[in-house]
C-alpha positions, -999 to 999 in steps of 0.1 A, spaced: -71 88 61 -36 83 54 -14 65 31 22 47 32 44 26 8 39 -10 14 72 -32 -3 55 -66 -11 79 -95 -21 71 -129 -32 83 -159 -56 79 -137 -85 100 -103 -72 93 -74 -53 75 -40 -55 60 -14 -40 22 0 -35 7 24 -19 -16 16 3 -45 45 18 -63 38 49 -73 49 88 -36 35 103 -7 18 97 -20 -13 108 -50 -12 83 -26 -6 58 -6 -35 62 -33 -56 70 -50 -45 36 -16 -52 14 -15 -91 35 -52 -95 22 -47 -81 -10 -18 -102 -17 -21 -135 0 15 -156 6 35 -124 4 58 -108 25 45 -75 33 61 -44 53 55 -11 50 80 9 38 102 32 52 105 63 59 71 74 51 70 98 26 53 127 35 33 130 2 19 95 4 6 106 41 -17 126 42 -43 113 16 -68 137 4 -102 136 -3 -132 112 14 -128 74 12 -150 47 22 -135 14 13 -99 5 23 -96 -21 -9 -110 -1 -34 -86 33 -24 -56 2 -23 -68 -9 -64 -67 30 -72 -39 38 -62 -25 6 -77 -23 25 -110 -5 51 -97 25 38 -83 56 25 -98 53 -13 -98 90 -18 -115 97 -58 -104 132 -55 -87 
């Protein structure tokens, strides 16, 4: 499992998530799905503390609503 910063802009503003998953290409797939009509790229360079995600996770969208909470979600 790891983890990256996804930027996700639409009509409203920007911010950033972070997203937890098996690849970078699950990650931004989860972010488009999570947040329909939105740009979405993940962000870079990746962090190394977003990277390497601990502990076992099972569902992609659930790990992406929990970490939701976590991250700084300031509207640019």
């Amino acid at each position: 499992m790891i983890g990256a910063r996804v930027r996700v802009v639409n009509g409203d503003g920007s911010f950033t998530i972070v997203v937890c998953a098996e690849s970078l290409r699950e990650i931004e797939q989860t972010a488009r799905a999570r947040y329909p009509g939105s740009a979405v790229k993940i962000a870079f360079p990746i962090e190394p503390e977003h990277f390497f995600a601990s502990g076992p996770h099972t569902d992609t969208r659930a790990d992406l609503e929990a970490m939701e909470g976590l991250t700084d979600q300031a509207r640019l």
